[in-house]
N, C-alpha and C positions, 0 to 999 in steps of 0.2 A: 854706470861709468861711461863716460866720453872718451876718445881718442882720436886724433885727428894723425891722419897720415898722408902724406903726398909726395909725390914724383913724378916728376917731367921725363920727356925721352932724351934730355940733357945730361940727366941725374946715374949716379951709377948704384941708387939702391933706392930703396923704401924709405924716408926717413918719418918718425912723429915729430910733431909738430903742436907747438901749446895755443894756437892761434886759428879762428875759421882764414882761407883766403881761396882763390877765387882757383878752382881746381884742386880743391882739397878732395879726399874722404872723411867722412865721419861715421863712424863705428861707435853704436850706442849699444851696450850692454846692460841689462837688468836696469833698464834707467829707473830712475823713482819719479813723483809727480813733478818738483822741483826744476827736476833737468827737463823733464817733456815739454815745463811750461816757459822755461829758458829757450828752448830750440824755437818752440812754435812763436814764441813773442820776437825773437832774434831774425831768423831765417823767413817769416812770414808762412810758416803753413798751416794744413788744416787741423785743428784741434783737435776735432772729431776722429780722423782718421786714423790719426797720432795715437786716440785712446784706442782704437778699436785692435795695435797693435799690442796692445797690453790682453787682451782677451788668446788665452795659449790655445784656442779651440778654432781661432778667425781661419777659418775658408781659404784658400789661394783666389784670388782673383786684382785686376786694375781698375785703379780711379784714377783720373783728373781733375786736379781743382788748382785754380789761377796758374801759375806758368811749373808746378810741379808736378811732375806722374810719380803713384804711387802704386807699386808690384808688390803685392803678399804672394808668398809664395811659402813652404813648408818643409823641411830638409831632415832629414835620418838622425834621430838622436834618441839614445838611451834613459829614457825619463822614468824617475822613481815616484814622483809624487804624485803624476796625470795617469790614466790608463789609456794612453796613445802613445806611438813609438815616433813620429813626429814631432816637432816643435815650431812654431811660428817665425816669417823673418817677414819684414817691411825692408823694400830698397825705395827709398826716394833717388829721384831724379831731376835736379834741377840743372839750368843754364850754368851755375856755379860751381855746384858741387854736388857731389853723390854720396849716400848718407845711408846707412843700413841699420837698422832696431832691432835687437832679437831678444826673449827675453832668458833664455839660457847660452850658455858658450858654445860659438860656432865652428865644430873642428875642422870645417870646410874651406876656412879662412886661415888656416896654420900656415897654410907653404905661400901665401900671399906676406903675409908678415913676418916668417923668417928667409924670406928672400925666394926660398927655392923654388919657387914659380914668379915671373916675373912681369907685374902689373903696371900702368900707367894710369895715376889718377884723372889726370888731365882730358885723359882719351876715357869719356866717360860711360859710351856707348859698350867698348870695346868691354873695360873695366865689369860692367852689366852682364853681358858675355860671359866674361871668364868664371863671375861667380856661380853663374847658371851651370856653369858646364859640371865645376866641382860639385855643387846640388845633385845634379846627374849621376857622376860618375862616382856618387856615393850611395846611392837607390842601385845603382850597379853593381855595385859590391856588395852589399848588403841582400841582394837579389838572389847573386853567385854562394855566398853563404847560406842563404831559404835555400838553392835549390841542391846544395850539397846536404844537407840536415835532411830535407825530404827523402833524397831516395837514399839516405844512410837506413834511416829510419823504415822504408818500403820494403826492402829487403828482407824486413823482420815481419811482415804482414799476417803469416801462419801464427806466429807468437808474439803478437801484439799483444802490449801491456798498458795498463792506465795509463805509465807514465809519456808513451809515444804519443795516448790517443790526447794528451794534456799537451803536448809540444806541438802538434797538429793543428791543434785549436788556436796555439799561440803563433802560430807560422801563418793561421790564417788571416790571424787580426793585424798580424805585419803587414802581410799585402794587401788586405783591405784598406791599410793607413799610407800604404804606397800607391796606391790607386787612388787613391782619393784626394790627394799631393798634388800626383802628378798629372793628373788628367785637367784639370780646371787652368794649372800652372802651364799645360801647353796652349791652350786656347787664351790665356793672355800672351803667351809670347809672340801668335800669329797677329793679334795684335798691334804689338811692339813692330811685327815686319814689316807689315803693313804702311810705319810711317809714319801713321797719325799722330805719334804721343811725343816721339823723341824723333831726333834729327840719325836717320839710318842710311848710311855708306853701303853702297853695292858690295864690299867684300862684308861688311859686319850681316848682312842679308844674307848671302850664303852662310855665314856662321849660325844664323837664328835658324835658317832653313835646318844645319847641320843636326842642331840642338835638339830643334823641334822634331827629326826624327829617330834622334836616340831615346827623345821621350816617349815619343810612339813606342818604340821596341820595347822599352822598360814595361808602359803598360800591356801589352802585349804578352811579355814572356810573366808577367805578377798573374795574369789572368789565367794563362798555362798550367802555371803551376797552383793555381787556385784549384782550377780544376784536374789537377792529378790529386790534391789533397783530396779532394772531395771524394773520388772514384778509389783510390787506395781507404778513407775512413768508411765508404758504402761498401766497402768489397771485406773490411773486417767486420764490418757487422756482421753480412752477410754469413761470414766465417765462421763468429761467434755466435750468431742465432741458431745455425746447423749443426755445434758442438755441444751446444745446448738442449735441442732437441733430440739429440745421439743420446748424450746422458740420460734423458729424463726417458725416452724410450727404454735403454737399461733399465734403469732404477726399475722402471715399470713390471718389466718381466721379470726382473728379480723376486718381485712382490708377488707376481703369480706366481711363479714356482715357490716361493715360501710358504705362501697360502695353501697349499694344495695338501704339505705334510701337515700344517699347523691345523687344520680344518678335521681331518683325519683322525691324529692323535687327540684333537679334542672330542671328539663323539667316544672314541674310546675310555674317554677318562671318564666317563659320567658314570653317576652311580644306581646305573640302573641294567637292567638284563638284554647283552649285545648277543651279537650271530659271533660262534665260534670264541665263545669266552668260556670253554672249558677243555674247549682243542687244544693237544697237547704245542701242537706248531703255530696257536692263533697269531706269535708275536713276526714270526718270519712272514706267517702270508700277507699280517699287515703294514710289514714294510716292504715285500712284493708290491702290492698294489700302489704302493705312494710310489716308489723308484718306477714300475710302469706308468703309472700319471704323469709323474713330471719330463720322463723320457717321452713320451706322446709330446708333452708341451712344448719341450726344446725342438723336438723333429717338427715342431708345424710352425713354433715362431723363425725355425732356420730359412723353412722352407720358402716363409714368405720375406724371408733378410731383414730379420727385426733385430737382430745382431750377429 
């Protein structure tokens, strides 16, 4: 699906629009081949590159080809089909208009289209900007949720259960898909400040500058929290290899004190001529001697704190 939106700083809103002109946006949603080959034959661009925004796994990074630049970049989204928590965006940037491919819905683009943040398509640089930041400031959120979930979840470390050590793994794969976003996504924005691609205004420089070190922080605090996951999942194992070996230690000395009567009363069962098998008290003294065995046992496995 196509949509075309634009506004001037004349304009008192956002309007659509059925028409490409010259300071438009175009918002391409789940395009099909038809449209992609409508855009590229219309607007003049790279075909190639067009297809590669159709691949939901494409990388972050920028190209240049004839007078358009093209930013992949990757934003937070809840995907049932893929096993990444990412999703792919293309923002073209030409002299005319600026044009963004995704291939599922961008909830990062909601307060641009219902007004409540307010964009200028015409200011195309600026416009670039602002989507980056929402990008951001949704790896942010999503960050602040990982890092609430983790230490909900750390607290319980003493009785840790499959089902935290399965959230842990999945928190990890979060940030690992946030990491992987946003690290590539900041080295094309430097880039972009740089100048070479697009035409950059000394205030929109500080803004990239801005941007570029929120990304930083976001990688930064994914990394953090990367590794408390990790020190909190090595610190329950650890927990659980020592409660394991507690047990199995039990278990063990249960077995020799079990042994010790079962050993016993089987020599006695046999049907052959024992010591004191016509003693009126044979049966007390041979249960003296099992309760003195296993009293010795206990007093030397205490002694050396085997339980």
């Amino acid at each position: 699906m196509i949509t075309y939106y634009f506004r001037t700083v004349k304009d008192s809103e956002l309007k659509q629009i059925s028409e490409i002109r010259n300071g438009v946006w175009i918002h391409v949603e789940s395009p099909t081949k038809e449209e992609l080959e409508t855009l590229t034959t219309r607007l003049l661009l790279d075909k190639n590159i067009l297809e590669d925004a159709e691949d939901f796994f494409e990388v972050p990074r920028m190209e240049r080809s004839g007078s358009a630049t093209y930013f992949f970049t990757r934003y937070p989204f809840n995907e049932q089909q893929e096993d990444i928590d990412t999703a792919p965006l293309l923002i073209v940037m030409e002299e005319a208009f600026v044009m963004t491919i995704a291939q599922r819905p961008v909830p990062q683009f909601e307060s641009f289209i219902s007004g409540k943040d307010i964009i200028y398509t015409t200011q195309k640089t600026k416009l670039f900007i602002q989507m980056m930041e929402r990008v951001t400031e949704s790896f942010e959120k999503q960050l602040i949720s990982l890092r609430r979930a983790v230490h909900r979840d750390r607290v319980k470390l003493r009785k840790i259960s499959n089902q935290e050590i399965v959230r842990f793994v999945n928190h990890e794969h979060k940030l690992n898909d946030m990491v992987a976003a946003v690290l590539p996504t900041n080295i094309a924005l430097q880039q972009i400040k740089n100048g070479h691609h697009i035409q950059v205004f000394d205030d929109d420089k500080e803004l990239l500058e801005d941007l570029r070190i929120d990304n930083d922080q976001v990688v930064d605090s994914a990394r953090l929290l990367l590794k408390t996951i990790q020190n909190v999942r090595n610190a329950s194992e650890a927990i659980l290899t020592n409660n394991l070996n507690s047990r199995i230690k039990t278990l063990t000395v249960l077995t020799i004190l079990l042994t010790i009567p079962t050993v016993i009363s089987s020599l006695y069962g046999m049907n052959v001529p024992l010591p004191f098998a016509d003693a009126p008290y044979a049966f007390e003294f041979v249960v003296g001697v099992v309760v003195l065995a296993v009293g010795l046992m206990v007093w030397y496995f205490k002694r050396n704190e085997w339980f």
